[in-house]
MOPAC internal coordinates of N, CA, C and O (Angstrom, degrees):
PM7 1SCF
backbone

  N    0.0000 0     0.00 0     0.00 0    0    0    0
  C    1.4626 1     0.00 0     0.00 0    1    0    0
  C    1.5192 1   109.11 1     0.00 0    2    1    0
  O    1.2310 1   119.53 1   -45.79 1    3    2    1
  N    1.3466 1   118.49 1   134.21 1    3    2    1
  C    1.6393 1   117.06 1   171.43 1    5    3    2
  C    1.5052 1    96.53 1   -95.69 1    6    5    3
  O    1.2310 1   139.29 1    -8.14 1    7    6    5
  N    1.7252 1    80.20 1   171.86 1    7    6    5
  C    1.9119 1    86.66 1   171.51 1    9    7    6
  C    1.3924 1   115.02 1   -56.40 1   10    9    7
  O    1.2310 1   121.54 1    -6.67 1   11   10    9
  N    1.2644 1   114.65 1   173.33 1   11   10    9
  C    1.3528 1   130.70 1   157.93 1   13   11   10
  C    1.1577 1   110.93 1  -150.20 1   14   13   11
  O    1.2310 1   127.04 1   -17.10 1   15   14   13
  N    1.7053 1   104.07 1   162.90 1   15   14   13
  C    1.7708 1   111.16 1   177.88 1   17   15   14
  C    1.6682 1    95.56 1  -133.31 1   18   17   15
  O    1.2310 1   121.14 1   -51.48 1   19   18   17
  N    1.4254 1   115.43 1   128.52 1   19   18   17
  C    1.2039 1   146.52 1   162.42 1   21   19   18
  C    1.3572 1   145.77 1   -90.77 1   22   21   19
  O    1.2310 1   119.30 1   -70.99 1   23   22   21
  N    1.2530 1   118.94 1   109.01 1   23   22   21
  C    1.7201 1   121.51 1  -143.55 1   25   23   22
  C    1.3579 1    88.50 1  -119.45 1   26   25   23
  O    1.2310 1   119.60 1   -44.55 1   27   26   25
  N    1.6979 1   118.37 1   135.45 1   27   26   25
  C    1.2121 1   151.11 1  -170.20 1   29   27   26
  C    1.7743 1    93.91 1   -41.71 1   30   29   27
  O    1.2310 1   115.60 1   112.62 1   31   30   29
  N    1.6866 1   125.96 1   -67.38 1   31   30   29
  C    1.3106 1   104.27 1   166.51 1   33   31   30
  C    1.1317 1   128.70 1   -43.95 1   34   33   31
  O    1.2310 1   108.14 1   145.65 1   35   34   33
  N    1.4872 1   139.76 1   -34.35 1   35   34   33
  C    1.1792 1   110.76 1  -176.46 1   37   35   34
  C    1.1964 1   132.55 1  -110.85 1   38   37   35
  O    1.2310 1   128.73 1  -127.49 1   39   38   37
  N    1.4691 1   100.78 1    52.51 1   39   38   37
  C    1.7980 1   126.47 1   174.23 1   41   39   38
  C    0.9384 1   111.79 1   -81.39 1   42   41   39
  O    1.2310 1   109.85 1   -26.76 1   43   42   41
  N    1.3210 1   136.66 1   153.24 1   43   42   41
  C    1.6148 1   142.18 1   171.89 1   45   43   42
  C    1.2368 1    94.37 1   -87.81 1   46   45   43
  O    1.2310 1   115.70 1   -66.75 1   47   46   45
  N    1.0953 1   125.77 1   113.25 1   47   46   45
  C    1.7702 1   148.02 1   164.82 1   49   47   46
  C    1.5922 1   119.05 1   -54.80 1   50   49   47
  O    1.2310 1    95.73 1   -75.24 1   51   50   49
  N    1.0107 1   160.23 1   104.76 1   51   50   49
  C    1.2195 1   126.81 1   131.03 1   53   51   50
  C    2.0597 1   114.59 1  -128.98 1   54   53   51
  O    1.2310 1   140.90 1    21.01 1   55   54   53
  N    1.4188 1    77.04 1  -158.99 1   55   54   53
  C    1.9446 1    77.72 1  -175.67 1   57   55   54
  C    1.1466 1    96.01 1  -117.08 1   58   57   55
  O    1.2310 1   126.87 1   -23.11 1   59   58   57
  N    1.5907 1   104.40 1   156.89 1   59   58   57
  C    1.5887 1   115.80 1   150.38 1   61   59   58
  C    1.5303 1   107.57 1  -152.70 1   62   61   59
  O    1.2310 1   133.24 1   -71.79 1   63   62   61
  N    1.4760 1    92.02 1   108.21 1   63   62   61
  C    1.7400 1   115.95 1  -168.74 1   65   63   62
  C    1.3085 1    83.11 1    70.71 1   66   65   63
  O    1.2310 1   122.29 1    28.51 1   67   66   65
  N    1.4205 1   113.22 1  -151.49 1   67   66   65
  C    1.6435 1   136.61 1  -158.89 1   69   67   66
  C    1.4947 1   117.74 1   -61.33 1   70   69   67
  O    1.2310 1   130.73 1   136.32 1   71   70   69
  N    1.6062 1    96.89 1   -43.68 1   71   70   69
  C    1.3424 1   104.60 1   148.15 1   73   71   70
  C    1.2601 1   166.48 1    23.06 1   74   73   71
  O    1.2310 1   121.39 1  -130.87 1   75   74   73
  N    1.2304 1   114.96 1    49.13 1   75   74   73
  C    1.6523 1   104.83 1  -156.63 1   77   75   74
  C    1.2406 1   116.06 1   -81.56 1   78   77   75
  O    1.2310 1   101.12 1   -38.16 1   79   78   77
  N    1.2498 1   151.95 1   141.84 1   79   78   77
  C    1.4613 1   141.88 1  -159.69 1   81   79   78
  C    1.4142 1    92.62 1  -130.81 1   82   81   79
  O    1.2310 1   121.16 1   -30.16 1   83   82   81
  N    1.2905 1   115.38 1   149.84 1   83   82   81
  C    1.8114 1   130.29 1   169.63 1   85   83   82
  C    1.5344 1    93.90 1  -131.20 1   86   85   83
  O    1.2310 1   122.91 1   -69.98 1   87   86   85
  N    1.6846 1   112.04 1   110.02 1   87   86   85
  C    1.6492 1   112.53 1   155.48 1   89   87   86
  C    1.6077 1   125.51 1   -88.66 1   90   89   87
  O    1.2310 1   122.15 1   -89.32 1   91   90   89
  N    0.9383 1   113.50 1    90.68 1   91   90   89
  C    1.7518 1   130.60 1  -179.92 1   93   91   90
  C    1.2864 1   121.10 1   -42.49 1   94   93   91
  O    1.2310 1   124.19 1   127.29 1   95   94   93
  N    1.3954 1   109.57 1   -52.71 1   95   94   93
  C    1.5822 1   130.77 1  -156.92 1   97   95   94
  C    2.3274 1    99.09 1  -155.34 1   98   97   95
  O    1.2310 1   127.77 1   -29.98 1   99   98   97
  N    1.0391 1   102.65 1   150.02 1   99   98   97
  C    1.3973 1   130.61 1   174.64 1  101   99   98
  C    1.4632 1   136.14 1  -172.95 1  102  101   99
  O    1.2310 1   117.39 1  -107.49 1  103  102  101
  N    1.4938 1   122.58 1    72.51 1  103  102  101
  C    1.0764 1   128.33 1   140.04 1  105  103  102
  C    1.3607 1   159.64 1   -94.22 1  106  105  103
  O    1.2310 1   108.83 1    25.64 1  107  106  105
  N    1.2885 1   138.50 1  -154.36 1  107  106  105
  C    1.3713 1   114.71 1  -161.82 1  109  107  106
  C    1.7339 1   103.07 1  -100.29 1  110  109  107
  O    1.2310 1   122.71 1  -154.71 1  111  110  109
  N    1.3517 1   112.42 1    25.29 1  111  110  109
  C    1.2765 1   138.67 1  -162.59 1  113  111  110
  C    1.1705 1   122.63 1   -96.50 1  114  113  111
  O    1.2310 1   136.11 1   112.35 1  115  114  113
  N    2.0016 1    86.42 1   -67.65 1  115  114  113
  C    1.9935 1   122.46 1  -155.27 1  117  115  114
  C    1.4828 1    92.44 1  -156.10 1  118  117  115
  O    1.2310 1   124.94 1   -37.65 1  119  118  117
  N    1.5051 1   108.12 1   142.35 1  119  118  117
  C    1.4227 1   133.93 1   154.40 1  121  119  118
  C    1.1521 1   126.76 1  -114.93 1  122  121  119
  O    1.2310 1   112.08 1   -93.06 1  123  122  121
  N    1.4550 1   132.54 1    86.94 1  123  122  121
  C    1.3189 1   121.04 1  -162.12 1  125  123  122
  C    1.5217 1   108.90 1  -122.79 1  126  125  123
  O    1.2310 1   124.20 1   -56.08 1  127  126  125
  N    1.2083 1   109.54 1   123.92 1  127  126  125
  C    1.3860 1   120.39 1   165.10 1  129  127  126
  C    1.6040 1   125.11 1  -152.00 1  130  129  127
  O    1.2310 1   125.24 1    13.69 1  131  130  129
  N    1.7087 1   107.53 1  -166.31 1  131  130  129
  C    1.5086 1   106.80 1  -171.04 1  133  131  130
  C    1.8183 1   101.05 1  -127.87 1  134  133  131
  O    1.2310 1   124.03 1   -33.44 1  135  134  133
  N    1.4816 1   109.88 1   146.56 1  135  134  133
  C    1.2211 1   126.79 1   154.13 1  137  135  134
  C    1.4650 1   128.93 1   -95.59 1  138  137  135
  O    1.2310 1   116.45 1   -47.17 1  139  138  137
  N    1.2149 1   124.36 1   132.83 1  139  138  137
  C    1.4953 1   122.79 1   166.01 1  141  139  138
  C    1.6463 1   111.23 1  -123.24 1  142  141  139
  O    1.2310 1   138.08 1   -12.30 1  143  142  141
  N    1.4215 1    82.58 1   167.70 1  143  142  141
  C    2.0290 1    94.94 1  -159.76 1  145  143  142
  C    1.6880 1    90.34 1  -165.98 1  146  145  143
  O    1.2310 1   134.45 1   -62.56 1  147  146  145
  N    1.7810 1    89.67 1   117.44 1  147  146  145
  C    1.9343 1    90.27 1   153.22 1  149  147  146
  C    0.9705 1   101.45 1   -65.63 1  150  149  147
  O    1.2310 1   128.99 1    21.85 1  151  150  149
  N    1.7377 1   100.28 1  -158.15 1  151  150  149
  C    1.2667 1   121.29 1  -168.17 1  153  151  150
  C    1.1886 1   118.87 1   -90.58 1  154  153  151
  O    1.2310 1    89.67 1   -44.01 1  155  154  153
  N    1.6797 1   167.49 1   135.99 1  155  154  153
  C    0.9106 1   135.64 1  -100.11 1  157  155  154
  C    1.4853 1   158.87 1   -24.37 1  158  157  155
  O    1.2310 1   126.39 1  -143.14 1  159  158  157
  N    1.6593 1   105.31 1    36.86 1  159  158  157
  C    1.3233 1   119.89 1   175.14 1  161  159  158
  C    1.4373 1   111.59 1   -66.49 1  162  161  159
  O    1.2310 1   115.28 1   -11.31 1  163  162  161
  N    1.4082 1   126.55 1   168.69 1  163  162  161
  C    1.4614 1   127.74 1  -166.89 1  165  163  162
  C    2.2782 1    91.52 1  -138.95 1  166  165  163
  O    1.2310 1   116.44 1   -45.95 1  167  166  165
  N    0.6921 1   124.37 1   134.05 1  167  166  165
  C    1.4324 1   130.37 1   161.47 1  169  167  166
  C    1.8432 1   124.84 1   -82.53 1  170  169  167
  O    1.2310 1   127.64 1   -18.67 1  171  170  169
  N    0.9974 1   102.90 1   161.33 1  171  170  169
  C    1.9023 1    81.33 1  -174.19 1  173  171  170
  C    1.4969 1    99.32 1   -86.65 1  174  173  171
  O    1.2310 1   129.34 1    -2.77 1  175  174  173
  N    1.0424 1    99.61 1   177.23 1  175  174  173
  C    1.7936 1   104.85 1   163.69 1  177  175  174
  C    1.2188 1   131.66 1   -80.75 1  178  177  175
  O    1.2310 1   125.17 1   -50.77 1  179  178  177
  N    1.0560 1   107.67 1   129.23 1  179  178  177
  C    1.7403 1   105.44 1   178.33 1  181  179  178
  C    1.6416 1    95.72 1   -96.36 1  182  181  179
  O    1.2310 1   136.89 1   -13.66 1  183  182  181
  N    1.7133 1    84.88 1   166.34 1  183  182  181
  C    1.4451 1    89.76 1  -171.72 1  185  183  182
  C    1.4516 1   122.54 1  -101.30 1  186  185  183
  O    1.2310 1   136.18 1   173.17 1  187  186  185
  N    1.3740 1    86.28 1    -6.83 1  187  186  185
  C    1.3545 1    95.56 1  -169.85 1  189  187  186
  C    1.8655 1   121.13 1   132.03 1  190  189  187
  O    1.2310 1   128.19 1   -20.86 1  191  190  189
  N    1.2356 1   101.84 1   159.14 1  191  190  189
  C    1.7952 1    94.92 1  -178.04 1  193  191  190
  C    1.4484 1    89.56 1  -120.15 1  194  193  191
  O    1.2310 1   123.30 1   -38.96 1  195  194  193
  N    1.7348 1   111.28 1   141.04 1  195  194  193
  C    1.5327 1   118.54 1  -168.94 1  197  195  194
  C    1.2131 1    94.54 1   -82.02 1  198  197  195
  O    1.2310 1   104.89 1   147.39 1  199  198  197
  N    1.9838 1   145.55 1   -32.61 1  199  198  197
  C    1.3178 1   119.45 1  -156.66 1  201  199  198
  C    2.0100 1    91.70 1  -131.14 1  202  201  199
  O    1.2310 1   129.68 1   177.42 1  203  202  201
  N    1.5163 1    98.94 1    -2.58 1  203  202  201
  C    1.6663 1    90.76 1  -159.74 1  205  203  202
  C    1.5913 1   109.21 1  -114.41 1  206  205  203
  O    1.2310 1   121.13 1   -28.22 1  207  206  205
  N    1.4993 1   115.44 1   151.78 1  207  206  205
  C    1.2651 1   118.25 1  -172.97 1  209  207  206
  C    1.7743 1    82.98 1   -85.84 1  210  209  207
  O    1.2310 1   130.00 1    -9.56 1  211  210  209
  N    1.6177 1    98.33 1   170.44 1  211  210  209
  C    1.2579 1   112.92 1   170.74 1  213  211  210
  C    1.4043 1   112.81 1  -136.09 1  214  213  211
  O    1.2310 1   114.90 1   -28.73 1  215  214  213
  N    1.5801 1   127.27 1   151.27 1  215  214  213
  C    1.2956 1   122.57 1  -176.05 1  217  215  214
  C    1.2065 1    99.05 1  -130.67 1  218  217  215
  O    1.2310 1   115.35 1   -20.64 1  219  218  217
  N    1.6526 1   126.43 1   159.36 1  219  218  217
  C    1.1831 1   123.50 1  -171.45 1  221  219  218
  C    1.5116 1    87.90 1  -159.18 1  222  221  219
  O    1.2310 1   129.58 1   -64.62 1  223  222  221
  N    1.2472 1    99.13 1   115.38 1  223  222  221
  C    1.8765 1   131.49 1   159.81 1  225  223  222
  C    1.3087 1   140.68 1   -85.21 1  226  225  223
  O    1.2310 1   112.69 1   -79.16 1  227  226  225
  N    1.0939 1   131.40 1   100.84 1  227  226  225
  C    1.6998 1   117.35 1  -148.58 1  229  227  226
  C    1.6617 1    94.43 1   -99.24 1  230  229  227
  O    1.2310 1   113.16 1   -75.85 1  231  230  229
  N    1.2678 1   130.53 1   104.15 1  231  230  229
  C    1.6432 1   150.56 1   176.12 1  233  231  230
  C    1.6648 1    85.83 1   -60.58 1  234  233  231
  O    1.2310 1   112.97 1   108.87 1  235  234  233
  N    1.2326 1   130.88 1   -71.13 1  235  234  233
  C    0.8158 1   144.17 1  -145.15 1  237  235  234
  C    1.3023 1   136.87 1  -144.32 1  238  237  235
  O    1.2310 1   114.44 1   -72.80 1  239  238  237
  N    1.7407 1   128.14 1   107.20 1  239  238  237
  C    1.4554 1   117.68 1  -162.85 1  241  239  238
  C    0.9064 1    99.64 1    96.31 1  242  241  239
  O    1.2310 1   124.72 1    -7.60 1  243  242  241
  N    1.8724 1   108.55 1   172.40 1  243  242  241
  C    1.7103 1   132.91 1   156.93 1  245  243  242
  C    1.0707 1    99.34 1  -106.03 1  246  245  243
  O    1.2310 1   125.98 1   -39.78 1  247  246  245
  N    1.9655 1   106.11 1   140.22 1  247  246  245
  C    1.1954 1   109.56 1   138.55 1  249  247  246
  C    1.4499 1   114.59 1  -113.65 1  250  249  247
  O    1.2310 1   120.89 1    16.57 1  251  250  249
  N    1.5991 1   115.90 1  -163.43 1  251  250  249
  C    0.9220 1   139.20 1   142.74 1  253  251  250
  C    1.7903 1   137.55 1  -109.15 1  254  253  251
  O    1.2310 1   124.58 1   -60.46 1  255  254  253
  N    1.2176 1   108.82 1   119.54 1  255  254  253
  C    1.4183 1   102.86 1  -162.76 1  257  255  254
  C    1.7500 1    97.79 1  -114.87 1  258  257  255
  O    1.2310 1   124.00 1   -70.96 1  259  258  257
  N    1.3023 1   109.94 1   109.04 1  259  258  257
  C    1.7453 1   117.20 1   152.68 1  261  259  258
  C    1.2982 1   103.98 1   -70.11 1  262  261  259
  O    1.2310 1   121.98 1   -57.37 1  263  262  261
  N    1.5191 1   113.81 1   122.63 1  263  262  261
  C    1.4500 1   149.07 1   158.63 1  265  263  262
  C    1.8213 1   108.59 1   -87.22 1  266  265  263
  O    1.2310 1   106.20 1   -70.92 1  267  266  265
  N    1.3680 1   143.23 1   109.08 1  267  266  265
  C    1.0955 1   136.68 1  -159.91 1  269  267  266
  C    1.4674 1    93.85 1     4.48 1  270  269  267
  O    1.2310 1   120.69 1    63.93 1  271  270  269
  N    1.5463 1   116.29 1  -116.07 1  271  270  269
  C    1.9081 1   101.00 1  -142.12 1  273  271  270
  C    1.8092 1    91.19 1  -100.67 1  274  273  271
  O    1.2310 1   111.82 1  -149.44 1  275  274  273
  N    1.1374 1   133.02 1    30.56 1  275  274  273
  C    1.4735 1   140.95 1  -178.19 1  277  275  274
  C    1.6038 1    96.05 1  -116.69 1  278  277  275
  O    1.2310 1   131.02 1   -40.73 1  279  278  277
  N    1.7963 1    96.35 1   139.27 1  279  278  277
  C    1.3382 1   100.49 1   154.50 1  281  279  278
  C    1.7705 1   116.97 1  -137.19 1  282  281  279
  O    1.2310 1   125.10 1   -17.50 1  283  282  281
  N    1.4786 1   107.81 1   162.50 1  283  282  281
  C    0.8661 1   112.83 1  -156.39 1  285  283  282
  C    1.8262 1   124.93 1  -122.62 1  286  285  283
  O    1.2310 1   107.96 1  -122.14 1  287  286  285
  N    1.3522 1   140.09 1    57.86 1  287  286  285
  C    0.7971 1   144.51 1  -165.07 1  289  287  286
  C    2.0283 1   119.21 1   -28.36 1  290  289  287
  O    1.2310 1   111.80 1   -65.74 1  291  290  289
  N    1.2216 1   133.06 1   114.26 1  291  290  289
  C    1.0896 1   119.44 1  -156.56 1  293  291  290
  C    2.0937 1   110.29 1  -140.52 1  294  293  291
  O    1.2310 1   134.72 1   -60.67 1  295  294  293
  N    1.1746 1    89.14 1   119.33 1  295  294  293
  C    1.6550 1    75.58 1  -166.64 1  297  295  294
  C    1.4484 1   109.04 1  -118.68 1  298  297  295
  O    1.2310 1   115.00 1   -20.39 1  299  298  297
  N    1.3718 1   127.09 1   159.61 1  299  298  297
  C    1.2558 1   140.82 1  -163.78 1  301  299  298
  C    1.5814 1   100.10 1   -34.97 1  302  301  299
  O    1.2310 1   124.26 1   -47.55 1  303  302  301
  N    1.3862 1   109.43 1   132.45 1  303  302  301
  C    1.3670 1   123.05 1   173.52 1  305  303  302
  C    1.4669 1   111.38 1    88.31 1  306  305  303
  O    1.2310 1   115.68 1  -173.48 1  307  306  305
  N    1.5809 1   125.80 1     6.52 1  307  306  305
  C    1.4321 1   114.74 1  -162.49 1  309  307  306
  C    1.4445 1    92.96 1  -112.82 1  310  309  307
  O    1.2310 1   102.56 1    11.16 1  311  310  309
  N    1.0643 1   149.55 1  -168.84 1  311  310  309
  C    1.4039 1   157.40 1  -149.33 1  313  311  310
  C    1.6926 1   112.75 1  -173.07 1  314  313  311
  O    1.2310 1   113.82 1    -5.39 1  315  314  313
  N    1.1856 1   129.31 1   174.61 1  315  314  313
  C    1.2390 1   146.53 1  -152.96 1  317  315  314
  C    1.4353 1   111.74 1   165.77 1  318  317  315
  O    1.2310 1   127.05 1   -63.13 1  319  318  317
  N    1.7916 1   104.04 1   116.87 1  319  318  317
  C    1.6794 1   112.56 1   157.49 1  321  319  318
  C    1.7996 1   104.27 1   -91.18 1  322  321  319
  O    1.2310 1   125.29 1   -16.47 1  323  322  321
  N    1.3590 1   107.45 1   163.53 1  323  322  321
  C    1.0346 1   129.44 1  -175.93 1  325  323  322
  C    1.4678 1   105.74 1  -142.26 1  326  325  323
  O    1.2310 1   122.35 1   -50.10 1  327  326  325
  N    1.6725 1   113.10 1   129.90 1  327  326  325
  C    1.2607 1    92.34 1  -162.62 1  329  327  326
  C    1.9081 1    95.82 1  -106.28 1  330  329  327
  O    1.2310 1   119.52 1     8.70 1  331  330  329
  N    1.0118 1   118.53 1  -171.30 1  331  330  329
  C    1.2527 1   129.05 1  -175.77 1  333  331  330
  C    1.9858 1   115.45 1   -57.71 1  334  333  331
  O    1.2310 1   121.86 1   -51.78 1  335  334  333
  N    1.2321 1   114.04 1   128.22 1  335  334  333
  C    1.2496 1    94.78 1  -162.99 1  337  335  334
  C    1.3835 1   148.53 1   128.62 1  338  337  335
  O    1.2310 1   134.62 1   116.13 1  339  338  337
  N    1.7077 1    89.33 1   -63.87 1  339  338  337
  C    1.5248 1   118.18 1  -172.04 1  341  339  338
  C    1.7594 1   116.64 1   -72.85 1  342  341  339
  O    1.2310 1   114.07 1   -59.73 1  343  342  341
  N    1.3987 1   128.83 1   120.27 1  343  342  341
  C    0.8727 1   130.92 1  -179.68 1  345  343  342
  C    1.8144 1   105.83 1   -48.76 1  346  345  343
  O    1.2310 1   114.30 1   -14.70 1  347  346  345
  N    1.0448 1   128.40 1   165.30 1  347  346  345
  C    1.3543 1   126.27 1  -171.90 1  349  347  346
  C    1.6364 1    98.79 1  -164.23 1  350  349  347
  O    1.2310 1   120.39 1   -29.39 1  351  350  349
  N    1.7440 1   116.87 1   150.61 1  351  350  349
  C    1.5751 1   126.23 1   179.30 1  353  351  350
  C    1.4491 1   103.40 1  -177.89 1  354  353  351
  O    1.2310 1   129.45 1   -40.95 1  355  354  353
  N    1.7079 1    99.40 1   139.05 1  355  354  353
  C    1.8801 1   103.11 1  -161.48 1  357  355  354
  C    1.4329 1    67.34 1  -109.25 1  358  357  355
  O    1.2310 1   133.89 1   -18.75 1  359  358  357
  N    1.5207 1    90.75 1   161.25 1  359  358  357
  C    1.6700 1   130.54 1   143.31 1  361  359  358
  C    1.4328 1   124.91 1  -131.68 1  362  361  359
  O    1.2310 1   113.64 1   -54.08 1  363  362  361
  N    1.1777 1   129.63 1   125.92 1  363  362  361
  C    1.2197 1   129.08 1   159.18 1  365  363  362
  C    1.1844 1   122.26 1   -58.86 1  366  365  363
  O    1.2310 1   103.93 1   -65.22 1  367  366  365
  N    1.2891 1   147.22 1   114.78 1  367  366  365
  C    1.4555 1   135.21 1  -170.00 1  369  367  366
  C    1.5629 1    92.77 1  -136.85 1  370  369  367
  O    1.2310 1   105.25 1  -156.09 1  371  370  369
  N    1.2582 1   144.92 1    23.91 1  371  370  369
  C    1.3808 1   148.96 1   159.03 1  373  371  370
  C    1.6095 1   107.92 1   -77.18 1  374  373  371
  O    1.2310 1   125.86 1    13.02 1  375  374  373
  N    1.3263 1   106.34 1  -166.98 1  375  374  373
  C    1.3164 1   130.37 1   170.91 1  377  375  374
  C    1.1980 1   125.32 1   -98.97 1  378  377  375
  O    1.2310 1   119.04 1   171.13 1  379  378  377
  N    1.7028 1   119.43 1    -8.87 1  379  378  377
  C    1.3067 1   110.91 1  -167.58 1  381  379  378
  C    1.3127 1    95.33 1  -154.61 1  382  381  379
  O    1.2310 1   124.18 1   -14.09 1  383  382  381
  N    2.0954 1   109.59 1   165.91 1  383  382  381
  C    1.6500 1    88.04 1   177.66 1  385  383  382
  C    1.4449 1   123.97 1   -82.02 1  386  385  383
  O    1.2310 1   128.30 1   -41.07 1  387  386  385
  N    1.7455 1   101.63 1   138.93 1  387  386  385
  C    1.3728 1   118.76 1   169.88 1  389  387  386
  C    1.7603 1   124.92 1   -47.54 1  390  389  387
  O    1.2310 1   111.76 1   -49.21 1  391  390  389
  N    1.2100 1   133.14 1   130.79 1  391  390  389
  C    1.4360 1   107.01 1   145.61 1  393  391  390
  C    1.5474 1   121.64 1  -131.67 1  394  393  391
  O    1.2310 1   110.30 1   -46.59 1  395  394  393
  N    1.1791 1   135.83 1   133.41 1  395  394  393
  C    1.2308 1   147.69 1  -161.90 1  397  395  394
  C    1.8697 1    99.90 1  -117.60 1  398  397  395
  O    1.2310 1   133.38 1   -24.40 1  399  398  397
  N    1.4192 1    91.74 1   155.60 1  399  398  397
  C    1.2412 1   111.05 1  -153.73 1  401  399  398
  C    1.7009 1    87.33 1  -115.22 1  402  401  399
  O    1.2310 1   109.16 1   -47.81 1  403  402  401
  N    1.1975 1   137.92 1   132.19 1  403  402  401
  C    1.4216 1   119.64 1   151.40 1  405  403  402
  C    1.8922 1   100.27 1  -144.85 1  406  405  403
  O    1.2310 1   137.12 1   -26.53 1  407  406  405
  N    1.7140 1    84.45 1   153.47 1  407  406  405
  C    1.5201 1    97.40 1   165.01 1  409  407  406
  C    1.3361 1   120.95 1  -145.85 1  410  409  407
  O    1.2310 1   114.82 1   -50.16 1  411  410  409
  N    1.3826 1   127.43 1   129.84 1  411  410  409
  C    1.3302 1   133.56 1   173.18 1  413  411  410
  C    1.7950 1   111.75 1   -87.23 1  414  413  411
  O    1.2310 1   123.54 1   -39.82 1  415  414  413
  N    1.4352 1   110.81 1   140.18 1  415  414  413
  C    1.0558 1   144.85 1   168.16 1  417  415  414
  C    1.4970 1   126.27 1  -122.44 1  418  417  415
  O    1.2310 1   128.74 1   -44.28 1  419  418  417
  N    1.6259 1   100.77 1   135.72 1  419  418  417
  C    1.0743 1   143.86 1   -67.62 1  421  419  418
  C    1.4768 1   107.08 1    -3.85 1  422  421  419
  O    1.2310 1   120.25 1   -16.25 1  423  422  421
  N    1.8744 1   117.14 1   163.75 1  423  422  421
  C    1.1684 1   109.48 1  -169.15 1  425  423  422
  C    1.9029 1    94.95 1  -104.49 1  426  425  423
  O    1.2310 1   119.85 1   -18.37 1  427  426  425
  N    1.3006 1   117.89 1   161.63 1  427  426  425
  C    1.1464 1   136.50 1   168.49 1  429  427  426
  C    1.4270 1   141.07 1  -124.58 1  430  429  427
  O    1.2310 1   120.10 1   180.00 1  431  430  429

């Protein structure tokens, strides 16, 4: 694989719950992309990744992230693994919109 450079249009878009998701990159490697969330938006739940950890980077804003029955208050610049499995769900609970960075390893 060579490098590449990836411009906000040409992300594969979709939602989950309020959610806006940007997919950047996907191989059988790395999954890396970004979430956004106003200010009290809620995301749906994921269920989990069957073989891949997940990390979640907050660029921007607080959220809140429920980890199965744990939650986790998380503010710009702080990070989060997720391990394989684990149900997972953002909230924005700031003032402004959030954006979070996440990538799963290996990708799926």
């Amino acid at each position: 694989m060579e490098t590449k450079v990836v411009k906000p249009e040409e992300t594969r878009i979709f939602m989950e719950g309020q959610e806006v998701d940007r997919e950047y990159f996907h191989t059988d490697k790395l999954v890396f992309g970004t979430s956004e969330l106003m200010p009290g938006q809620t995301g749906a739940v994921d269920p989990g990744h069957a073989i891949s950890h997940e990390v979640f980077y907050v660029v921007r804003g607080t959220v809140l992230l429920r980890c199965g029955d744990r939650l986790y208050e998380l503010k710009e610049g702080m990070a989060q693994i997720i391990p394989p499995t684990m149900p997972h769900q953002l909230t924005n609970i700031g003032d402004c919109k959030c954006i979070v960075s996440w990538s799963l390893a290996p990708g799926e």
